[in-house]
Legacy VTK file of the C-alpha trace (Angstrom):
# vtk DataFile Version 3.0
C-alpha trace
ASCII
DATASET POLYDATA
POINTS 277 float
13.245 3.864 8.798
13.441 6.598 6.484
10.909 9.241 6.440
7.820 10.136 4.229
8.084 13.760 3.993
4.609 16.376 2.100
6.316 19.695 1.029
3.471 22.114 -0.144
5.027 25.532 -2.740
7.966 22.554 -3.263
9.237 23.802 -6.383
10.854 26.785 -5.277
12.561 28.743 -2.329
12.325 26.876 1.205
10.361 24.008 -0.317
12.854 22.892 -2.831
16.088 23.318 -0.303
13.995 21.504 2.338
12.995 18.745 -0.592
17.090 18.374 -1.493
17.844 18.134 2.037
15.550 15.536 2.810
16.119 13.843 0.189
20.116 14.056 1.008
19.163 12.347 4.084
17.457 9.538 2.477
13.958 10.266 3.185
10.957 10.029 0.384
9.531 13.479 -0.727
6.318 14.252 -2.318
6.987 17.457 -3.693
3.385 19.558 -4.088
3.335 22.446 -6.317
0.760 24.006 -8.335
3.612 24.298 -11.274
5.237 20.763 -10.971
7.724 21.160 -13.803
10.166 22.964 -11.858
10.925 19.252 -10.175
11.625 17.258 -12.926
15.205 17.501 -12.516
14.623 16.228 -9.143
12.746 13.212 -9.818
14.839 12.497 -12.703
17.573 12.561 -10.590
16.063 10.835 -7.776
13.141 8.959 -9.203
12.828 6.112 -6.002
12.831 9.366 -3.626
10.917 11.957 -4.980
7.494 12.094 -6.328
6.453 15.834 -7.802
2.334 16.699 -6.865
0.521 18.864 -8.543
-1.308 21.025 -5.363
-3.225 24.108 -5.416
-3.157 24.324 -1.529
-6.263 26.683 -1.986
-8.379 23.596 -3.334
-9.588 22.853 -0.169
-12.143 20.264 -1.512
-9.171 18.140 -2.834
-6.965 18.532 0.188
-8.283 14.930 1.651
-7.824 12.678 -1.861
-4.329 14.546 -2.020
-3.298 13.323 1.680
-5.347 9.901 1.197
-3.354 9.296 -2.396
-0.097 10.037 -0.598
-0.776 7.373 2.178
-2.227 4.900 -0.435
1.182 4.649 -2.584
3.942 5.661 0.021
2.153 4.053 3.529
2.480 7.262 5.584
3.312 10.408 5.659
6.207 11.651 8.624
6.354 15.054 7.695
3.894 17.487 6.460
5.533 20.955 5.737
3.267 23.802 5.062
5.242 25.871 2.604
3.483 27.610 -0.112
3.053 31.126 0.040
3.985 34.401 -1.597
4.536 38.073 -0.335
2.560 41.022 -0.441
2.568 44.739 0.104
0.231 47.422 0.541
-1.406 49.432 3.733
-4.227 48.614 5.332
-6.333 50.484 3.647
-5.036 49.910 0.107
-5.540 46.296 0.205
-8.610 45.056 -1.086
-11.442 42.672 0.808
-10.139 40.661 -2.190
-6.333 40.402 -2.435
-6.669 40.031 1.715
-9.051 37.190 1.245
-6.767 35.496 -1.847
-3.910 35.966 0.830
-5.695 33.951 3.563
-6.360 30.861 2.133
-2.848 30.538 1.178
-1.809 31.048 4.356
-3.973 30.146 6.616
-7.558 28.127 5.276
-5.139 25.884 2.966
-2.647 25.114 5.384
-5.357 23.776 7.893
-6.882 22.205 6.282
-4.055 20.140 5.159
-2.785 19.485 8.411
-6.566 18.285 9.510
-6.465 15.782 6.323
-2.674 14.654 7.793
-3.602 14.343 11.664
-5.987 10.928 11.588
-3.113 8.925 9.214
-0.634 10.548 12.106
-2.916 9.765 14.848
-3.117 6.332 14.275
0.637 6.061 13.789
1.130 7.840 17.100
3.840 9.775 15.076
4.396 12.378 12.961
5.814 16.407 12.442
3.864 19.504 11.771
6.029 22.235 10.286
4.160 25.481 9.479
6.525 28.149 7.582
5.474 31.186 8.817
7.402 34.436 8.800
9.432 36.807 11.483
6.230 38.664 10.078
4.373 35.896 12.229
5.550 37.559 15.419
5.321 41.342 14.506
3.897 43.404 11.998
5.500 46.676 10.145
3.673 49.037 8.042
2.929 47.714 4.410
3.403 44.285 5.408
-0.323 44.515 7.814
-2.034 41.866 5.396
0.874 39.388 5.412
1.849 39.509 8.762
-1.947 38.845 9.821
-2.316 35.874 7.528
1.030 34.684 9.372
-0.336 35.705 13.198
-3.585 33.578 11.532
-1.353 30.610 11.250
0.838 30.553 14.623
-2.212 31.103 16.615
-3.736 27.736 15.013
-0.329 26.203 15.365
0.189 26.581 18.955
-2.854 25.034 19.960
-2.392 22.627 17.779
1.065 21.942 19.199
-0.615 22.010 22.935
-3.675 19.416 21.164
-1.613 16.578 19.187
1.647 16.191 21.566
-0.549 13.625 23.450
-0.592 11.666 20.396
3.012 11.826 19.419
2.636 14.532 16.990
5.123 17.595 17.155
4.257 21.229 15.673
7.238 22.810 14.625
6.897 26.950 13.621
9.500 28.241 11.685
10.005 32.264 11.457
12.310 32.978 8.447
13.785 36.089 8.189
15.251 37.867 4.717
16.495 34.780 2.591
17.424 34.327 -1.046
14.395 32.443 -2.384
12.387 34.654 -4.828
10.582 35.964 -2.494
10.937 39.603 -2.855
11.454 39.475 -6.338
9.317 41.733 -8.808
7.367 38.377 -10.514
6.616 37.128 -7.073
5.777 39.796 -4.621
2.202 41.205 -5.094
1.640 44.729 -4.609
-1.738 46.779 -3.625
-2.819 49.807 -5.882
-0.552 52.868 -3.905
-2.128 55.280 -1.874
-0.425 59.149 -2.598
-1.070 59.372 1.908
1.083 56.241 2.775
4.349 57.049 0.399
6.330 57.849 3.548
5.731 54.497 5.359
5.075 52.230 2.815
6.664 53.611 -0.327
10.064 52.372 1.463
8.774 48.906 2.008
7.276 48.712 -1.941
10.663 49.871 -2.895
12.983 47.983 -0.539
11.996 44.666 -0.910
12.271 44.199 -4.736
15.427 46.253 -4.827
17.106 43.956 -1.728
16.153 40.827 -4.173
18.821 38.550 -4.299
21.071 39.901 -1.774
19.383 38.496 1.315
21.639 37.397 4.262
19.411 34.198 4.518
20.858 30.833 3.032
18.000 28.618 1.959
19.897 25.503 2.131
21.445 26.144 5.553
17.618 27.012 6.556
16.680 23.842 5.405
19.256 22.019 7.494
18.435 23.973 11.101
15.070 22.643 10.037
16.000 19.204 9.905
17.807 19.440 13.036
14.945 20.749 15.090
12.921 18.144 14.166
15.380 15.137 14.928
16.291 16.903 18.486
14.850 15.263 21.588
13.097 18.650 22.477
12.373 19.970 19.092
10.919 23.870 20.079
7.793 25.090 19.125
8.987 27.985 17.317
12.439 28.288 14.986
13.181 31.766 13.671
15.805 31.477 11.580
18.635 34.505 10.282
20.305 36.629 12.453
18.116 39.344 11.167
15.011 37.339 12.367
16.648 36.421 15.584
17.185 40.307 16.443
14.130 41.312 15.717
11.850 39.314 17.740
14.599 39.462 20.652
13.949 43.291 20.624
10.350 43.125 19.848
10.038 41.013 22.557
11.637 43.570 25.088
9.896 46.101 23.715
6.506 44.416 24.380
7.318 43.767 27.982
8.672 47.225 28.991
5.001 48.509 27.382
3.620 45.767 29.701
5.310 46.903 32.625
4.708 50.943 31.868
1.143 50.152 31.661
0.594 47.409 34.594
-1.166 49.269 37.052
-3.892 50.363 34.748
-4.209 46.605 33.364
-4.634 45.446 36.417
-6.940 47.485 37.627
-10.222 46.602 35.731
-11.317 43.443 37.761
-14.201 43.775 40.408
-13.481 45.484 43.638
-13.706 42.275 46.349
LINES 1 278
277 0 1 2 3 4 5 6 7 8 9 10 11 12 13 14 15 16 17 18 19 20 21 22 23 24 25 26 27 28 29 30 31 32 33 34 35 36 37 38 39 40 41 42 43 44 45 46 47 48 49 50 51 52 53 54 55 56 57 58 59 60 61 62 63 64 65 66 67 68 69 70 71 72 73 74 75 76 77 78 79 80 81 82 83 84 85 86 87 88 89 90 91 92 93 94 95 96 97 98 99 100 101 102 103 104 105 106 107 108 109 110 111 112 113 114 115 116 117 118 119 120 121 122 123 124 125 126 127 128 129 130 131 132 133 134 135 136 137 138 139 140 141 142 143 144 145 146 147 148 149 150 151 152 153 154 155 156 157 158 159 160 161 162 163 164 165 166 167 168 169 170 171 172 173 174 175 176 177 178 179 180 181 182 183 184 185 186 187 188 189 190 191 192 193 194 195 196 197 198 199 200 201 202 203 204 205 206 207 208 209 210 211 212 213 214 215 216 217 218 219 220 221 222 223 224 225 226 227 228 229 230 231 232 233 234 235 236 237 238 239 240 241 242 243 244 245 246 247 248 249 250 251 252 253 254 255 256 257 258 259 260 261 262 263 264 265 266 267 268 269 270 271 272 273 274 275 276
């Protein structure tokens, strides 16, 4: 049986390659967007497969009619893929309580509360897929990337437990850690930008400058992205977290290392604050 797939931000970047590639496979895709106009070619082209959404993933209020709707005309929905986001830099301390705020219910408050709207149609199917698009930004953080990168930590933390809560109930949780693609992302309409600070030029400056000027020549294909993502989820031991680019790859390999050789520099002191026995 073909799947019933919700892809949130579907209109552009990962969500429209992972739309076309379920699609390609025969699935059904409601395509959510807050701009739904970007799909028509899609459902013109594809009218028995693909249904566009218009989504605001920040409504929170309307999260639960959205889901319900989706269950009410299509009977279930297989895959929920938490998509929609944008980029953002600025230090710490140029961001505002504001644009950090803004940035967290993108990323974090709107995706769960999606995925608590999916669970109880999943849950009584004893089936269903999670997939939470976070970020190599989800595992470490870099200067001018502080507010992103904690929106993304925001949303693996939730994901693992939830991973760890639903499995039970035949539900998988599938975290996906892009690394430098060509979707938009980085490009000047797209990626927000805090008021500069004159004191973080030398650590930021490069990141406010890099990113828009690297637009469009990111290593990452979106469509082969899309198809790794597909083949997690059909594997027999799908894993919990996907990064995906060599660039991602390398950088979590050697963040990784260089978290447990800190670990092991630092052991005896770590382990030295329990009670004496």
């Amino acid at each position: 049986m073909n799947k019933v797939w919700l892809v949130t931000g579907a209109s552009s970047g990962f969500g429209r390659a992972i739309t076309e590639a379920a699609v390609a496979a025969g699935d059904i895709v409601v395509a959510a967007a807050r701009r739904t106009a970007p799909l028509d070619d899609l459902v013109a082209t594809h009218p028995d497969q693909v249904e566009a959404l218009p989504l605001d993933v920040t409504d929170v209020a309307g999260m639960q009619d959205a889901v319900d709707g989706v269950v009410a005309r299509h009977g279930r929905i297989d895959v929920l893929v938490n998509n929609a986001g944008r980029g953002m830099v600025g230090a710490v301390e140029e961001t505002t309580d504001a644009e950090l705020r803004d940035l967290m219910d993108l990323h974090f408050f709107g995706p769960a509360a999606l995925t608590r709207a999916v669970l109880p149609h999943m849950r009584r199917r004893s089936s269903g897929a999670i997939v939470q698009l976070t970020s190599m930004g989800g595992r470490f953080a870099f200067a001018g990337v502080g507010a992103y990168c904690a929106t993304k930590f925001a949303l693996e933390g939730l994901s693992e437990a939830l991973a760890a809560e639903v499995a039970p109930h035949g539900i998988r949780v599938l975290i996906v850690e892009p690394g430098a693609f060509r979707t938009g992302f980085a490009g000047t309409g797209t990626l927000q930008q805090s008021a500069a600070l004159n004191a973080y030029e030398d650590t930021v400056g490069p990141v406010r400058s890099g990113l828009p000027g690297g637009a469009g020549q990111e290593p990452g294909d979106p469509a082969k992205a899309a198809a790794a993502i597909l083949t997690a989820l059909d594997a027999d031991e799908p894993p919990l977290r996907l990064p995906l680019g060599n660039d991602a790859t390398d950088a979590i390999i050697d963040h990784l290392d260089r978290a447990r050789t800190e670990l092991h520099s630092w052991e005896k002191l770590t382990r030295s604050t329990d009670f004496d026995n």
